[in-house]
C-alpha positions as CSV (number, residue, x, y, z in Angstrom):
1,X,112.1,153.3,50.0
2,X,108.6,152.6,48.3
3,X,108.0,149.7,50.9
4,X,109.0,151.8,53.6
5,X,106.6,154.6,52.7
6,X,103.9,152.2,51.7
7,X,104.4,150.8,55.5
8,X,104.1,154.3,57.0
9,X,100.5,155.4,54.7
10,X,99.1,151.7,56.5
11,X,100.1,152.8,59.8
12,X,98.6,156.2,59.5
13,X,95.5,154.9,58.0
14,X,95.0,152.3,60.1
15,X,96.3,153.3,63.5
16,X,93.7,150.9,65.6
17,X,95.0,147.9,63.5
18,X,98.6,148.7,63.7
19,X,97.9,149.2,67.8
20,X,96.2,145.8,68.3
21,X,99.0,144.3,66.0
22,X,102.3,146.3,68.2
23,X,100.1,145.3,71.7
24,X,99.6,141.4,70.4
25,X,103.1,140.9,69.4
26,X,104.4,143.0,73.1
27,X,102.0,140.8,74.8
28,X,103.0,137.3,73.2
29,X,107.0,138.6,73.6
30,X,106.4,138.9,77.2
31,X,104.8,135.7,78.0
32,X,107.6,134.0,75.9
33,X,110.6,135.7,78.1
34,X,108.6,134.9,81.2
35,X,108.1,131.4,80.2
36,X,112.4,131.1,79.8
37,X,112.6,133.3,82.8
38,X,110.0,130.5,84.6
39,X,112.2,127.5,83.3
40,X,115.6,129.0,83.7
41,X,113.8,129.6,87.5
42,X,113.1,125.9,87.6
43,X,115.9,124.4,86.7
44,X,117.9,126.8,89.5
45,X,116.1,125.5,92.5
46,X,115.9,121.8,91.0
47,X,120.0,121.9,91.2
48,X,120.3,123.9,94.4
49,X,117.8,121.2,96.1
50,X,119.5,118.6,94.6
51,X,122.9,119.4,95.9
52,X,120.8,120.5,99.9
53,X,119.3,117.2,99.4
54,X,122.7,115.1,98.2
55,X,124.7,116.5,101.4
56,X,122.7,115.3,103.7
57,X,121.9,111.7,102.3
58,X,124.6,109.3,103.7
């Protein structure tokens, strides 16, 4: 319970700190989903072109 309180009393006295920290770690969790989102993306139109690709080669 102490750490949790100790925790809070940063936040509170700090609330510019604890902002730039919340907004860094939103920002960097963003760009990582988007980067899977990108790939998974990718790798979706690699296969379907493959296949457009394989039904029409002889």
């Amino acid at each position: 319970m102490r750490f949790i309180h100790r925790v809070w009393l940063s936040i509170i006295k700090q609330p510019i700190k604890s902002l730039l920290l919340f907004l860094l770690f939103f920002i960097l969790g963003n760009v990582i989903v988007a980067g899977f989102s990108i790939q998974q993306a990718t790798n979706s139109v690699k296969t379907d072109m493959m296949n457009l690709w394989g039904q029409r080669l002889p």
